[in-house]
C-alpha positions as CSV (number, residue, x, y, z in Angstrom):
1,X,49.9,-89.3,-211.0
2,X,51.1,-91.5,-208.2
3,X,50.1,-89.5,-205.4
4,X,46.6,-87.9,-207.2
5,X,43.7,-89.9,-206.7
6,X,41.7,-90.1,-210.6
7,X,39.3,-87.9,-210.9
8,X,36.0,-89.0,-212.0
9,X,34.7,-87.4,-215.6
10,X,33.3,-84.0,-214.5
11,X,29.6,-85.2,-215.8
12,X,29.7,-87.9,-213.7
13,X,30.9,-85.8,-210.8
14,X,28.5,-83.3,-210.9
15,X,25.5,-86.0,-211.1
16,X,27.1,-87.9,-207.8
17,X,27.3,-84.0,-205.8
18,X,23.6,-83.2,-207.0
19,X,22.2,-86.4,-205.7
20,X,24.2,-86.4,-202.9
21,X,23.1,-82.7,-202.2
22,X,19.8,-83.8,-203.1
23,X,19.3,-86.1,-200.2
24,X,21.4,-84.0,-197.6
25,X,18.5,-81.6,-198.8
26,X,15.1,-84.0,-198.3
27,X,17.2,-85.7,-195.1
28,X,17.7,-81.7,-193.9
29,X,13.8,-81.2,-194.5
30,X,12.5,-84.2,-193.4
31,X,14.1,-83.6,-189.6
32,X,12.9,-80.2,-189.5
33,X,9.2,-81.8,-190.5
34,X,10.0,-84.5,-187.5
35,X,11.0,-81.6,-184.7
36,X,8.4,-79.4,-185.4
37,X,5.6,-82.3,-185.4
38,X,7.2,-83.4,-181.8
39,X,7.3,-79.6,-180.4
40,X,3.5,-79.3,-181.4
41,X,2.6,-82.6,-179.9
42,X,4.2,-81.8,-176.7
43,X,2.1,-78.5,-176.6
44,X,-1.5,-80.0,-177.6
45,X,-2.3,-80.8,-173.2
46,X,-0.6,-77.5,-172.9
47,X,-3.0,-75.5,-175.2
48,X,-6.1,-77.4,-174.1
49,X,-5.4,-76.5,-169.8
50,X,-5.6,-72.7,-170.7
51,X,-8.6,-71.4,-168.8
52,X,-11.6,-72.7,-167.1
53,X,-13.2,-76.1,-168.0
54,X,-16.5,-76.6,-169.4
55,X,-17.6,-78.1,-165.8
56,X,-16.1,-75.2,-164.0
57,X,-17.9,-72.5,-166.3
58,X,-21.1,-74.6,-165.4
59,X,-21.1,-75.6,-161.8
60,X,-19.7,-72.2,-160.8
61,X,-21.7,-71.0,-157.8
62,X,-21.9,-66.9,-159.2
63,X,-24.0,-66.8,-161.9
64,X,-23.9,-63.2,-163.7
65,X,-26.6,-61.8,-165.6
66,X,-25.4,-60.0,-169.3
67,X,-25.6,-56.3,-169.4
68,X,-28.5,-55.5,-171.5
69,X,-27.6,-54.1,-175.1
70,X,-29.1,-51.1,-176.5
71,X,-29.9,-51.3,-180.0
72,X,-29.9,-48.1,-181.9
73,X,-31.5,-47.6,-185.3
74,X,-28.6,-45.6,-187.2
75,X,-30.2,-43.3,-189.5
76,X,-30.2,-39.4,-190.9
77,X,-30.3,-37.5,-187.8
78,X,-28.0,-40.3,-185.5
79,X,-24.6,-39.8,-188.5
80,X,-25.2,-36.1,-187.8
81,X,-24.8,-35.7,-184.6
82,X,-21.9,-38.5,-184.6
83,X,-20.7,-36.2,-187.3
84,X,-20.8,-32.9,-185.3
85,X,-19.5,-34.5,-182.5
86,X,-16.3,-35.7,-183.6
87,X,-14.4,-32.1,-184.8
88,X,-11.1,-32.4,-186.4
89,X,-8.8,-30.1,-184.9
90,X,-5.3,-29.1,-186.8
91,X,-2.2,-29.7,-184.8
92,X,-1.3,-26.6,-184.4
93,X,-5.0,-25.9,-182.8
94,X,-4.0,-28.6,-179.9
């Protein structure tokens, strides 16, 4: 018993390792937390610069008029002919 260090009551032991694990645990969290918040704030300018501004979308000197769209009313005769149209071949057909 000269050389050996006591050993602490096993109890006792075990309650010291879980708190101790415990804060490795919250201290392990917390600095993931703390990186993560940094590499997001150091890409907010980053996100905002993609694309044109609002004053270059509104003093651009082309100004395009949309396409017109073609509404189509989708009844009996239009899901027939979509329906004849689309065949299904077998792959052996192909």
């Amino acid at each position: 018993m000269h050389g050996r260090p006591a050993r602490l009551l096993p109890s006792i032991e075990h309650k010291l390792w879980s708190r101790a694990k415990q804060s490795m645990q919250l201290t392990t969290k917390s600095a993931c937390l703390a990186l993560c918040a940094i590499l997001l704030a150091g890409c907010a300018p980053f996100f905002s610069s993609i694309g044109p501004s609002r004053r270059d979308i509104e003093h651009s000197a082309e100004k395009r008029p949309l396409p017109p769209i073609q509404l189509i009313e989708v009844n009996e005769e239009v899901t027939q002919r979509l329906t004849a149209q689309r065949s299904r071949h077998l792959f052996s057909e192909v």
